[in-house]
C-alpha positions in Angstrom: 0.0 0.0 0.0 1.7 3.4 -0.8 1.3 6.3 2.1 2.6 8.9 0.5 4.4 10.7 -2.3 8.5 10.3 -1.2 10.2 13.1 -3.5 11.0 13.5 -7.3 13.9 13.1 -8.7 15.8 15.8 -10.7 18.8 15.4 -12.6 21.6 18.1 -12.6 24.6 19.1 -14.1 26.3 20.6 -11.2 24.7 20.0 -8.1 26.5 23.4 -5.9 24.8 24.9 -8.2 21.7 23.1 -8.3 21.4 23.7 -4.6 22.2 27.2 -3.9 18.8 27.7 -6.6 16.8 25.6 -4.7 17.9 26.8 -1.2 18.5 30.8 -1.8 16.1 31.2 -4.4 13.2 28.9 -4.1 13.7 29.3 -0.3 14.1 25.5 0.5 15.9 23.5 2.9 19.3 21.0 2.3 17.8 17.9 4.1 20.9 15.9 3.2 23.5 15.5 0.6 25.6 12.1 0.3 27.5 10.2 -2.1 26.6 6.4 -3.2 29.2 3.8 -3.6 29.0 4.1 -7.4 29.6 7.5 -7.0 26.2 8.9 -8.3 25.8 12.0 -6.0 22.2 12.9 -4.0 20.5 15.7 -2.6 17.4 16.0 -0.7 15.4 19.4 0.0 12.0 20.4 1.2 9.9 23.6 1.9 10.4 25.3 5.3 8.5 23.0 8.4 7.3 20.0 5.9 10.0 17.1 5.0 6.8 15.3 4.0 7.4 15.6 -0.1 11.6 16.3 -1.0 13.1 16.8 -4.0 15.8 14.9 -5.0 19.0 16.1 -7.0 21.0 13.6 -8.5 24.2 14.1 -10.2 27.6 13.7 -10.6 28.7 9.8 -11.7 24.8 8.8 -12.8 26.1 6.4 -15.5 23.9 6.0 -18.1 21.4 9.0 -17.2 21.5 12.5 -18.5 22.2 15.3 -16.4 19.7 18.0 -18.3 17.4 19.1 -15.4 14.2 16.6 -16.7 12.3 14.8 -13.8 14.1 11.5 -13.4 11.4 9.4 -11.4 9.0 10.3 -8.8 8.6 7.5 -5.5 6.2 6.4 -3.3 6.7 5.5 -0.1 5.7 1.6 1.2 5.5 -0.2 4.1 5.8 -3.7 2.4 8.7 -3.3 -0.8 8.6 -6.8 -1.7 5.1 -7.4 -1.2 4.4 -4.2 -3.8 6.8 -6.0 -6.2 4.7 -9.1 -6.2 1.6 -6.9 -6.6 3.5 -4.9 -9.7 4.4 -8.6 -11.3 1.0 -9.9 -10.7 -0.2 -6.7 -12.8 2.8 -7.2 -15.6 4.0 -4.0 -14.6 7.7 -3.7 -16.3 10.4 -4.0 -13.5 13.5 -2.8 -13.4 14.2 -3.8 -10.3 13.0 -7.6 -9.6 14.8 -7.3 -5.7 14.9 -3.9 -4.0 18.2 -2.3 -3.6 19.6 -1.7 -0.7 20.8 2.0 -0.2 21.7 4.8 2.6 22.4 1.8 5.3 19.2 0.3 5.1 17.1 1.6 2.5 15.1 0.0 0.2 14.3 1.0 -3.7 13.1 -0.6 -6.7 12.3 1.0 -10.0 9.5 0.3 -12.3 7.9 2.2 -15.6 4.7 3.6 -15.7 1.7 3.0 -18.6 4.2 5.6 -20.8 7.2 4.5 -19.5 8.2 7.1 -17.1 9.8 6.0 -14.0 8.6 5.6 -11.1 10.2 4.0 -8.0 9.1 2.6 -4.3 11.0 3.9 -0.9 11.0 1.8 1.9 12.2 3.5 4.6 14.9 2.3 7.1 13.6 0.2 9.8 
């Protein structure tokens, strides 16, 4: 069952950049900004008092993705990531995750495309 929208991902070219727009311009907050193993780099703001929705910057090392601002996926949050898989096959969804990922120390993913094949992705948070 999904419980809320996570955050939507954005891909950028230079991601001090990227964030000093988001932050002194649009007036949002830097929630968090790490680096993944594979070196693909993330950031995560939200509006002033609500962490409920984020936006996500990726950059930097995102192999195979463009870096040209475009929305790169938007996630749902889940209680139950393997259970929503199972739903998603039963439906023929496409996968392109068949097993979540593993991310941030305990965080689980897994991508999948949409009726027009936009991306879409499920968050499971730690714990």
């Amino acid at each position: 069952m999904i419980h809320k929208l996570e955050h939507i991902g954005v891909m950028v070219k230079n991601m001090d950049a990227s964030i000093a727009f988001y932050t002194n311009v649009l007036g949002m907050n830097l929630i968090d900004r790490v680096s993944l193993d594979n070196g693909v780099e993330l950031s995560f703001l939200s509006l002033t008092g609500d962490e409920r929705i984020q936006i996500e910057l990726i950059g930097r090392g995102a192999e195979g993705m463009s870096n040209d601002g475009v929305v790169h996926h938007i996630a749902f949050t889940v209680s139950d990531i393997e259970g929503e898989i199972a739903r998603l096959k039963e439906h023929g969804v496409s996968l392109i995750d068949e097993t979540p990922r593993i991310i941030l120390g305990g965080v689980k993913i897994a991508f999948f495309y949409g009726p027009d094949g936009e991306q879409l992705e499920f968050f499971q948070p730690k714990g």
